[in-house]
Backbone atoms as SQL, in Angstrom:
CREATE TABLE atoms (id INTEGER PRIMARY KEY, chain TEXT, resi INTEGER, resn TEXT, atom TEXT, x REAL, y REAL, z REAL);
INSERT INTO atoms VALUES
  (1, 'A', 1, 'UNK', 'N', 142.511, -42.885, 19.062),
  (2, 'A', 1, 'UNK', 'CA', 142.008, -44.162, 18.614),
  (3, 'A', 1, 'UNK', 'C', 141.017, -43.915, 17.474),
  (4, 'A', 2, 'UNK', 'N', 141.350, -44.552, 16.618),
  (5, 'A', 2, 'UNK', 'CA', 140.037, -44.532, 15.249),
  (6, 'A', 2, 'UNK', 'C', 138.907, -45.092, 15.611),
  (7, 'A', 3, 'UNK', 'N', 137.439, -44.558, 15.094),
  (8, 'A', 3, 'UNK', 'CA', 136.346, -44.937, 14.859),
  (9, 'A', 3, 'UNK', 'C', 136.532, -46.454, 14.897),
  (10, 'A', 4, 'UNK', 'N', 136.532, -47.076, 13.597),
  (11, 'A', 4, 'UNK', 'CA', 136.597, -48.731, 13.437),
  (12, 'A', 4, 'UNK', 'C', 137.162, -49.308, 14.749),
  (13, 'A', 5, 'UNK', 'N', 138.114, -49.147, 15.059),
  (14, 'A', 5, 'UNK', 'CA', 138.788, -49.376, 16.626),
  (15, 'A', 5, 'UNK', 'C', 138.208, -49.291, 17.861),
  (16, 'A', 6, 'UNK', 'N', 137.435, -48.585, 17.856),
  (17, 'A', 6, 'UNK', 'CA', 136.110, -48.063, 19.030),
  (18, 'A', 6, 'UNK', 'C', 134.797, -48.804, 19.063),
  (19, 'A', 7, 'UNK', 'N', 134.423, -48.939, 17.779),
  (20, 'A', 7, 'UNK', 'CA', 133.740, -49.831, 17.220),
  (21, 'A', 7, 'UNK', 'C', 133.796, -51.467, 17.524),
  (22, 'A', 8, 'UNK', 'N', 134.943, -51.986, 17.360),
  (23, 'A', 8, 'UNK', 'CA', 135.547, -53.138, 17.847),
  (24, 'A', 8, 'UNK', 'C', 135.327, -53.177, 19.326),
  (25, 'A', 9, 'UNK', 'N', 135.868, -52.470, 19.904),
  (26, 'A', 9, 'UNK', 'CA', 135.893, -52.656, 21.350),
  (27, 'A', 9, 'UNK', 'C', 134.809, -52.100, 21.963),
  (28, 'A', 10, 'UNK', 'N', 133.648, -51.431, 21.757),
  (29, 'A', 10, 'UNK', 'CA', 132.184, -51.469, 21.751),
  (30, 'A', 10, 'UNK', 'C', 131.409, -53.173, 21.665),
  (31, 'A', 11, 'UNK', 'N', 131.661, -53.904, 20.513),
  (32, 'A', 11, 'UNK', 'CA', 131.296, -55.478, 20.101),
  (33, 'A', 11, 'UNK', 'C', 131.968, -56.159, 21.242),
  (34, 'A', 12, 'UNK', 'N', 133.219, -56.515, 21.503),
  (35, 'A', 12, 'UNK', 'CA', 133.687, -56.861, 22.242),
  (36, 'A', 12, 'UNK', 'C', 133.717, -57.303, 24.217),
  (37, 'A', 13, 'UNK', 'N', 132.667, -58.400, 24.281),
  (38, 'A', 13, 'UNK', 'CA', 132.578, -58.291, 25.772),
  (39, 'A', 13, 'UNK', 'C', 133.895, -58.282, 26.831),
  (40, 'A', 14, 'UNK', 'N', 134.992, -57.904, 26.195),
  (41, 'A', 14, 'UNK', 'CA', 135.797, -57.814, 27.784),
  (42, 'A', 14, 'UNK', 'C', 135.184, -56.180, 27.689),
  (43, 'A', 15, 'UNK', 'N', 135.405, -55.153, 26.524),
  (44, 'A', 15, 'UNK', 'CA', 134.995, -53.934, 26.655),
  (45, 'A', 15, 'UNK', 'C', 133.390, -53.354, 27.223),
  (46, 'A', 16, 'UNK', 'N', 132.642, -54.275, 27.356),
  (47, 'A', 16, 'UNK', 'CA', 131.076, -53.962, 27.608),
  (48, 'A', 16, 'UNK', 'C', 130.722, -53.212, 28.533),
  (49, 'A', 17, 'UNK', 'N', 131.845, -53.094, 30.154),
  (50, 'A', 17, 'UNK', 'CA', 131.514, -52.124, 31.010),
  (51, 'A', 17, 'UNK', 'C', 131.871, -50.645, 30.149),
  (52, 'A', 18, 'UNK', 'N', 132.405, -50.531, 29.207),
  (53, 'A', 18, 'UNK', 'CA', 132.433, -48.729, 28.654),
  (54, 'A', 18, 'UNK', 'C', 130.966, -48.612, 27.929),
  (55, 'A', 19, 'UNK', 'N', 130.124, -49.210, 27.965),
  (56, 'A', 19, 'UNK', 'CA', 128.651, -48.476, 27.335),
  (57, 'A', 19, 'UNK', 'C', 127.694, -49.842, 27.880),
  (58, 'A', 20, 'UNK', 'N', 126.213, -49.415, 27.986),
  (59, 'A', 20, 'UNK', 'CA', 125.800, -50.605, 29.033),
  (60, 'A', 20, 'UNK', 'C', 125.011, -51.722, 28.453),
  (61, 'A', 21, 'UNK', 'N', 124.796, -52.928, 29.235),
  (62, 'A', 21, 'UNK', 'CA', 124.662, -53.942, 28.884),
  (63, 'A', 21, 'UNK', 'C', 123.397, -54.825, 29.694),
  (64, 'A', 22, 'UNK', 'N', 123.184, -55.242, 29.352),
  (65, 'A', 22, 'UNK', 'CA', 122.516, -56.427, 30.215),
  (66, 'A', 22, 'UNK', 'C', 123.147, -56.926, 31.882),
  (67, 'A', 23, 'UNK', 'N', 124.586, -56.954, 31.543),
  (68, 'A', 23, 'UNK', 'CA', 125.102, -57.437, 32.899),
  (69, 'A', 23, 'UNK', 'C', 125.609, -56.610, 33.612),
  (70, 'A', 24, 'UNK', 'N', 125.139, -55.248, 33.127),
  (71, 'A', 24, 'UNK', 'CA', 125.391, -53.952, 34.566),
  (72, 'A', 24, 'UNK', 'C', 124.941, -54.630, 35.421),
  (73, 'A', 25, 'UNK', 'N', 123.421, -55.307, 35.572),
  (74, 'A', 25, 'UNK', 'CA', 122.750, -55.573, 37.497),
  (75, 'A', 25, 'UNK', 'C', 123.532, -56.753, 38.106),
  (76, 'A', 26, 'UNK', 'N', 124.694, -57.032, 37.464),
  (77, 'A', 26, 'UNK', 'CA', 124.972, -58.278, 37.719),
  (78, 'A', 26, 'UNK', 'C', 125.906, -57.713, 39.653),
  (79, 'A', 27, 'UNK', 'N', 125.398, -58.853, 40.512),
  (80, 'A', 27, 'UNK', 'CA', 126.497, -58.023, 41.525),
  (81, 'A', 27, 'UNK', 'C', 128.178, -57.912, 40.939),
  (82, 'A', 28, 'UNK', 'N', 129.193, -56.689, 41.187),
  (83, 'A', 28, 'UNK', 'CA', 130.510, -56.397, 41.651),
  (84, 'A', 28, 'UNK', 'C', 130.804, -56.245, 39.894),
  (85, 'A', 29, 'UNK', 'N', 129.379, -56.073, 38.988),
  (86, 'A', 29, 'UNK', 'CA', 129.710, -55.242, 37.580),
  (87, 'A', 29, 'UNK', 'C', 130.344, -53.920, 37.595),
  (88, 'A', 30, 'UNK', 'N', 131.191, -53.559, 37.081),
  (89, 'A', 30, 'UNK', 'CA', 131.227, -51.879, 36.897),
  (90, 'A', 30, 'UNK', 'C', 130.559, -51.211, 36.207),
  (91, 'A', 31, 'UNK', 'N', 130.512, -49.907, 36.756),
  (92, 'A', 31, 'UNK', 'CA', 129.056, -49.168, 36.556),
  (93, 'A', 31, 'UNK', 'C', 130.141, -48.101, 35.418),
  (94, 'A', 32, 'UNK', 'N', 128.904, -48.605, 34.167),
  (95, 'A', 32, 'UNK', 'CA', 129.188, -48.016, 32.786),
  (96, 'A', 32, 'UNK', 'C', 129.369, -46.700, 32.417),
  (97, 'A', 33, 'UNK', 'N', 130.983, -46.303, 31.475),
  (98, 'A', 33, 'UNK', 'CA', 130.579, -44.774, 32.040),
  (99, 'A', 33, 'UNK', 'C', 129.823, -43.951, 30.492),
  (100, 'A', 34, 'UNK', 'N', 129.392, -44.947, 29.685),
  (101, 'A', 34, 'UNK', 'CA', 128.517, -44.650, 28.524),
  (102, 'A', 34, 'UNK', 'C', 127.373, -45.665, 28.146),
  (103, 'A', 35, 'UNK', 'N', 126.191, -44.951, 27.963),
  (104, 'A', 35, 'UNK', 'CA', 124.957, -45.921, 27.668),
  (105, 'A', 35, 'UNK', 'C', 124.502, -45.504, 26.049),
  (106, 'A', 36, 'UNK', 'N', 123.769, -46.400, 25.331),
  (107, 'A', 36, 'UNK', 'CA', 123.056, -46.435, 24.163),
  (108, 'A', 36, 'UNK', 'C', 122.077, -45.357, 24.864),
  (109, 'A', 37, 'UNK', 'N', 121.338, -44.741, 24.205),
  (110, 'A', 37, 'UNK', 'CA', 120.137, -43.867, 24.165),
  (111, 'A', 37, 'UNK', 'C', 118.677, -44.806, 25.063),
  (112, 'A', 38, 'UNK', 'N', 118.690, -46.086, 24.774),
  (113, 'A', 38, 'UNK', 'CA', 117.265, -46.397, 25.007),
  (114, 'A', 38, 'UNK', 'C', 117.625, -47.016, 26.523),
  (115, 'A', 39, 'UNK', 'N', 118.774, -48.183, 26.728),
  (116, 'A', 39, 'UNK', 'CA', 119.494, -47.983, 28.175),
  (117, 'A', 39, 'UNK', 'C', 119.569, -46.883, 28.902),
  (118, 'A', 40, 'UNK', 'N', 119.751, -46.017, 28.163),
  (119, 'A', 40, 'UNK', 'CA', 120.371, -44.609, 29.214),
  (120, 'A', 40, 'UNK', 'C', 118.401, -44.436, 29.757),
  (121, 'A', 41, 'UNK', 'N', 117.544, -44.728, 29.091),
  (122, 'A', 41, 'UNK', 'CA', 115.832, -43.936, 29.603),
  (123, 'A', 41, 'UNK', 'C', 115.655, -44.762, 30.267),
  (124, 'A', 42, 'UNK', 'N', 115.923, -46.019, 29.930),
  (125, 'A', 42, 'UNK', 'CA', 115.281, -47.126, 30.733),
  (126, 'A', 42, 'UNK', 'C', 115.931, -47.047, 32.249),
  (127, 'A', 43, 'UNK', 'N', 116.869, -46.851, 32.324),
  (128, 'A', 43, 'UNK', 'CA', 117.836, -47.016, 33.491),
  (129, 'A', 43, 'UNK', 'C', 117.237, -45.929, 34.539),
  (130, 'A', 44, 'UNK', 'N', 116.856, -44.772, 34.009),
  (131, 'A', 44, 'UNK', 'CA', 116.857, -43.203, 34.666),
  (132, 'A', 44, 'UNK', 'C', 115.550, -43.161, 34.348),
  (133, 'A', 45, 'UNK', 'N', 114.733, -43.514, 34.001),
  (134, 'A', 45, 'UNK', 'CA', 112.995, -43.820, 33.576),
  (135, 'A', 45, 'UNK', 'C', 112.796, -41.673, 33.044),
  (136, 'A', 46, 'UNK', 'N', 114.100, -41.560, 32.583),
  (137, 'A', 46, 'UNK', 'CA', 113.810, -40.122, 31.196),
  (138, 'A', 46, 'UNK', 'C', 113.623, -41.015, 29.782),
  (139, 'A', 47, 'UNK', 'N', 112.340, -39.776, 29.085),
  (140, 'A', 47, 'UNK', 'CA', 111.933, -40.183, 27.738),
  (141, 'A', 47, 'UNK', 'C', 113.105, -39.691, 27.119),
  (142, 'A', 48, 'UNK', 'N', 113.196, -40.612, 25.530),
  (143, 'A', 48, 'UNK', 'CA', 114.193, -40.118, 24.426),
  (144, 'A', 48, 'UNK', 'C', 113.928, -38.483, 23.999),
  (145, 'A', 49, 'UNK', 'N', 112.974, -37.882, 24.527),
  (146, 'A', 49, 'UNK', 'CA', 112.507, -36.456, 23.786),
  (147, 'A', 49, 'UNK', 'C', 113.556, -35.958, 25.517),
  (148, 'A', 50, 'UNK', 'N', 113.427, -36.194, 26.168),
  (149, 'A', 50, 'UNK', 'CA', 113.893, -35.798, 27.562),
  (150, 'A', 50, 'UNK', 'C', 115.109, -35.578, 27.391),
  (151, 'A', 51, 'UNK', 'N', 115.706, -36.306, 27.054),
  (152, 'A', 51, 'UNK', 'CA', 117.462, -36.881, 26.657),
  (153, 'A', 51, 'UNK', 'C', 118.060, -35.542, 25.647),
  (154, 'A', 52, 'UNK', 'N', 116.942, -35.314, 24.482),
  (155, 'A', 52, 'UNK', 'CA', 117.548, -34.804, 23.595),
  (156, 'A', 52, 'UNK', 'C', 117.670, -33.546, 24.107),
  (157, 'A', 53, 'UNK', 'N', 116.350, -32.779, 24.791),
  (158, 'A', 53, 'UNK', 'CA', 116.339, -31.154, 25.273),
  (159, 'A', 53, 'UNK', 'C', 117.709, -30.948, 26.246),
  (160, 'A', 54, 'UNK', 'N', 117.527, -32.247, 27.251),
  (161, 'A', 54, 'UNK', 'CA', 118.443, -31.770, 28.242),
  (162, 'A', 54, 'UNK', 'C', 119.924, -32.061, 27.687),
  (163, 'A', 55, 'UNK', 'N', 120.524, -32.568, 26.553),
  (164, 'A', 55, 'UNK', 'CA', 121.803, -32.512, 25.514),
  (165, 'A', 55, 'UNK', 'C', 121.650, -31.176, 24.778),
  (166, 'A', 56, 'UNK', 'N', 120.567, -30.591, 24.103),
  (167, 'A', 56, 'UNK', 'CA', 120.335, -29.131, 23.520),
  (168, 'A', 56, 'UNK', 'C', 120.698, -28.375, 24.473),
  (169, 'A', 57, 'UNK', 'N', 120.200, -28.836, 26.114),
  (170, 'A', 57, 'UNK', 'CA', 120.476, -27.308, 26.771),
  (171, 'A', 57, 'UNK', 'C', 121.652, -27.172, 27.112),
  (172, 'A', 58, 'UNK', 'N', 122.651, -28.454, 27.006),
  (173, 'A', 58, 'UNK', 'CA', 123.823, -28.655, 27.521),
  (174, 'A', 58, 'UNK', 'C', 123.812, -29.240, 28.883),
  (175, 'A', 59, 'UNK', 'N', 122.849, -29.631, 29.511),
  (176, 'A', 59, 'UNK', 'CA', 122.785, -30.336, 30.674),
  (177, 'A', 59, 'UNK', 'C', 123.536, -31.281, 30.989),
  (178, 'A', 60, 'UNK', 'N', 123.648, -32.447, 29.581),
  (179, 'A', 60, 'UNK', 'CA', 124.008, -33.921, 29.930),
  (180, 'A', 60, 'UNK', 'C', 124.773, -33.536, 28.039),
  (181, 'A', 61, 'UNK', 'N', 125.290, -34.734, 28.441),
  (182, 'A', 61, 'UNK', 'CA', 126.782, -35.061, 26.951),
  (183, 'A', 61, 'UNK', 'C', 126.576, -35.951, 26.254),
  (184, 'A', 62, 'UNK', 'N', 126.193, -35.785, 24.967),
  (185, 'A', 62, 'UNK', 'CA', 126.429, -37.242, 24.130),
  (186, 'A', 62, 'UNK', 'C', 127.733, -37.344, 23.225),
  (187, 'A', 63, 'UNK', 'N', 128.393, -38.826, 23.134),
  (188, 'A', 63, 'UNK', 'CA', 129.002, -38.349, 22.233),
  (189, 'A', 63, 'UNK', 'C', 128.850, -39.157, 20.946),
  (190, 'A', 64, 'UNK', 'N', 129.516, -39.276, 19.910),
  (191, 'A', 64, 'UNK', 'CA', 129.352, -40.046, 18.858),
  (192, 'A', 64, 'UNK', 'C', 130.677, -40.758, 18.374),
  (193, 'A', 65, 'UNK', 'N', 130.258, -42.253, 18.299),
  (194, 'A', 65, 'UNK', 'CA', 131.578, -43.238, 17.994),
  (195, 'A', 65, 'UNK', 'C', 130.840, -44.305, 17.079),
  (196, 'A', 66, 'UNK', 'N', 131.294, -43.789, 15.935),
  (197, 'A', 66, 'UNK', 'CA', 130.867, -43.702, 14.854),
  (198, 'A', 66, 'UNK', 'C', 129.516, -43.653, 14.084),
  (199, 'A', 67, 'UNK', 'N', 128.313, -44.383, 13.991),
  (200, 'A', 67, 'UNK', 'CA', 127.178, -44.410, 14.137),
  (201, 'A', 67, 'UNK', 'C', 126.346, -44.294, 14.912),
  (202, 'A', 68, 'UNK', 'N', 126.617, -45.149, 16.339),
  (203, 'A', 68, 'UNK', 'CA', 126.520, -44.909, 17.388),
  (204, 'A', 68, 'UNK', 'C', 126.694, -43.900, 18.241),
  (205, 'A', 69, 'UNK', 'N', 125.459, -43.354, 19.078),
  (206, 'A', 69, 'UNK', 'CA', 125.021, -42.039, 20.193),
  (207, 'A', 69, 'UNK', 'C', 125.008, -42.618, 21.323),
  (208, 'A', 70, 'UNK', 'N', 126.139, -42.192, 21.820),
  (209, 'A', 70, 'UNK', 'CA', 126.310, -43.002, 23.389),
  (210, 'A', 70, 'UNK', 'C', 126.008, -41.680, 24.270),
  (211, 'A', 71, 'UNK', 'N', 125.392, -41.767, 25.507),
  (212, 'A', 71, 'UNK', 'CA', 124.955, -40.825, 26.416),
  (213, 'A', 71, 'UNK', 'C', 125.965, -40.673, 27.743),
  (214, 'A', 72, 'UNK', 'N', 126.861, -39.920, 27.987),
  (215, 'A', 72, 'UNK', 'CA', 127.871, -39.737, 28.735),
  (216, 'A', 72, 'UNK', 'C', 126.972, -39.950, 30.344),
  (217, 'A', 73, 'UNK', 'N', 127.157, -41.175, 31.264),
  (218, 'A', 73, 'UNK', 'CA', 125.814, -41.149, 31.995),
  (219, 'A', 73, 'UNK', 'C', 126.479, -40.428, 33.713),
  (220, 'A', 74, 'UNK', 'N', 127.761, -40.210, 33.641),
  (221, 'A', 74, 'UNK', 'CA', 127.864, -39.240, 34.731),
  (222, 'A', 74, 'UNK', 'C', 127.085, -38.188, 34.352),
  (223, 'A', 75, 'UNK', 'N', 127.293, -37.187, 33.179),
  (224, 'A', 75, 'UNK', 'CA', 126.128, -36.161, 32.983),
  (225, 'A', 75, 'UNK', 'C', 124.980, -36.231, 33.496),
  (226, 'A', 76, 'UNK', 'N', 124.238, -37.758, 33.105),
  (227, 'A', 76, 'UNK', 'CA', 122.711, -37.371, 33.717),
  (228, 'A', 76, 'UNK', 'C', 122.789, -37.515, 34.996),
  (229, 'A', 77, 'UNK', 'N', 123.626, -38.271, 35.788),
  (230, 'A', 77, 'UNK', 'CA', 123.744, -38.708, 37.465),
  (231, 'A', 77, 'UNK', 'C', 124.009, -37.148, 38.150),
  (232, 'A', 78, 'UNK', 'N', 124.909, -36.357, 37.538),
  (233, 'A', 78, 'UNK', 'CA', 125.157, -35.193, 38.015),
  (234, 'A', 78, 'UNK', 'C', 123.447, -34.096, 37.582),
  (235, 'A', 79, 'UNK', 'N', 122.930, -34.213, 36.911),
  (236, 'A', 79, 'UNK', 'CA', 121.912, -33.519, 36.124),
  (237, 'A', 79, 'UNK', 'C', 120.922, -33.873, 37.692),
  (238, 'A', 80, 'UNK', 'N', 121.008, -35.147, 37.647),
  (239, 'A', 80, 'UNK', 'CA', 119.863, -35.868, 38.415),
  (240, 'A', 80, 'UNK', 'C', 119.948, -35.616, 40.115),
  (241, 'A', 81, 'UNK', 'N', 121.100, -35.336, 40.527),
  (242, 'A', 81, 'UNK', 'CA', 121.573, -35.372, 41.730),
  (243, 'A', 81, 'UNK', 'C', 121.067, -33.546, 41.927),
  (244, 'A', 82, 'UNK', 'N', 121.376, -32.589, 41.184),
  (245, 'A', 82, 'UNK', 'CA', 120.854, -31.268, 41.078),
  (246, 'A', 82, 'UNK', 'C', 119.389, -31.193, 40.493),
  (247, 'A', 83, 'UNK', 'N', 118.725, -31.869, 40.629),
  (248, 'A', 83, 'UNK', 'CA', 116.839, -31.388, 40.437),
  (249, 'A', 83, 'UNK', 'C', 116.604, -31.410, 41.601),
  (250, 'A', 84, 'UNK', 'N', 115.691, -30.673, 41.718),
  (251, 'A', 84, 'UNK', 'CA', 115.079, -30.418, 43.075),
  (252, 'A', 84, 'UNK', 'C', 114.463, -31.729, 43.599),
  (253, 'A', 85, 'UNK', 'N', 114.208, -32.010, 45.350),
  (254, 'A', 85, 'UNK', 'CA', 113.522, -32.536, 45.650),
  (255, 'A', 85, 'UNK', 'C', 112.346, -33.043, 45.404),
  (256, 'A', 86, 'UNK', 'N', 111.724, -34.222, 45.399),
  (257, 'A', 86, 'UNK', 'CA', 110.319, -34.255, 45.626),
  (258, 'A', 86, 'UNK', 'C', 109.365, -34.025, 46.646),
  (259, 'A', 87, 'UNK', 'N', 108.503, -33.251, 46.427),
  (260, 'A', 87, 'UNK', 'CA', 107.883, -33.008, 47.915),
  (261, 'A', 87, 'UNK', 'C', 106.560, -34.097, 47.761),
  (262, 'A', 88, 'UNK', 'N', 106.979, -35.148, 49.184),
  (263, 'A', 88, 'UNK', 'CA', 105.384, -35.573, 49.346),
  (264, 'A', 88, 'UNK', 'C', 104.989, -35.828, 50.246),
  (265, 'A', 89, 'UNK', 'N', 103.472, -35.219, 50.287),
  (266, 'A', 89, 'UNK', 'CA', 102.568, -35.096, 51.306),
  (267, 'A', 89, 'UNK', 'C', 101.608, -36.552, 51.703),
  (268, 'A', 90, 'UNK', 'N', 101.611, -36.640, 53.007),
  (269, 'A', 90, 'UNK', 'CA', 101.086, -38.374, 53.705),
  (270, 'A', 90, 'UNK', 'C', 99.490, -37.798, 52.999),
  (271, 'A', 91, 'UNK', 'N', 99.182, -38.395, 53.121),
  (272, 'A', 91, 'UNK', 'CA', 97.181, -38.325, 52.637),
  (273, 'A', 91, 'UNK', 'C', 96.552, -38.090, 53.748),
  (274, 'A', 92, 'UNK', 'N', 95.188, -37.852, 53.469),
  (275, 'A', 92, 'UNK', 'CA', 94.438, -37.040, 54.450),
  (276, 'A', 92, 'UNK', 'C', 94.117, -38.499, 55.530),
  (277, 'A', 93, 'UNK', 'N', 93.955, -38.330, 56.420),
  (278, 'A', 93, 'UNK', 'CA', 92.833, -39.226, 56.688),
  (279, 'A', 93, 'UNK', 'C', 91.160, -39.480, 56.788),
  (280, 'A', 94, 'UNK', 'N', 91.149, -40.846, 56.494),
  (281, 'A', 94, 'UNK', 'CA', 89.568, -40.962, 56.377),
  (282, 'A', 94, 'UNK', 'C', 88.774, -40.279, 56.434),
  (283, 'A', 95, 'UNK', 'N', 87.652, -39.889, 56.555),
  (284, 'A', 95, 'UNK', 'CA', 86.647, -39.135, 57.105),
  (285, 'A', 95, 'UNK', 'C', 85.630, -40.347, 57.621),
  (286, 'A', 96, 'UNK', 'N', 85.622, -40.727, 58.785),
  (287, 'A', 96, 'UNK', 'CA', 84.299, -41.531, 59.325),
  (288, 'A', 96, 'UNK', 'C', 83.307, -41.027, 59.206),
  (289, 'A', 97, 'UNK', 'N', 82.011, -41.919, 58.297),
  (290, 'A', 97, 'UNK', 'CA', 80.428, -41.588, 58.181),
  (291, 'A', 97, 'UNK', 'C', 79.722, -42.384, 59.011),
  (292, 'A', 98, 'UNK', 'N', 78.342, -42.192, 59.223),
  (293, 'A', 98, 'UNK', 'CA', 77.585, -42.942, 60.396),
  (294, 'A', 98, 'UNK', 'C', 77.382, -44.275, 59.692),
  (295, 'A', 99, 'UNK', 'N', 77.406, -44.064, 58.512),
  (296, 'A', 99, 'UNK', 'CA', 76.937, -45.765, 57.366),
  (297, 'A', 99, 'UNK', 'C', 78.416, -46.460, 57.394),
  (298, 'A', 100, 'UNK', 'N', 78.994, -45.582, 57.745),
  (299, 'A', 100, 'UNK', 'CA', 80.841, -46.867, 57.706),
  (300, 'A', 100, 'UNK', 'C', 81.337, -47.236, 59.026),
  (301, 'A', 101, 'UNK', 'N', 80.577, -47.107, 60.047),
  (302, 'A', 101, 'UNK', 'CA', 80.528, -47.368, 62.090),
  (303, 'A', 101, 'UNK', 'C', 79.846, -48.657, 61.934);
């Protein structure tokens, strides 16, 4: 398929589930399998500097259709699903003083 052609069907809302939109949250939307750059951070709360290292290291895939840098977003789901855990710890409790009885 040519650029201009890709392009078209990028503009095109029957095509909108192939890169993402506003009406991904919509319920029984299909889940997009390419995002714009600033969708793809917002979605995954990674910075644009984040995006680019982990495409340098080969982590995650961008590709390019025509001007447009679409972010291949199984890459980051798979990227994201392999980081380690978060570890978190409950908080201490209080310490009772004779002035807080």
């Amino acid at each position: 398929m040519r650029q201009p052609e890709l392009l078209r069907m990028a503009a095109n809302p029957r095509y909108a589930n192939l890169v993402g939109s506003p009406r991904d949250s919509e319920p029984g939307a299909l889940s997009p399998e390419y995002g714009r750059i600033p969708e793809t951070c917002r979605r995954y709360g990674l910075s644009r500097s984040r995006l680019y290292l982990l495409a340098g290291e080969g982590l995650i895939r961008f590709v390019k259709v025509g001007g447009a840098t679409l972010v291949d977003l199984a890459s980051v789901r798979v990227y994201l699903a392999n980081c380690p855990p978060a570890i978190i710890r409950a908080p201490k409790p209080a310490i009772k003083t004779k002035a807080s009885v």
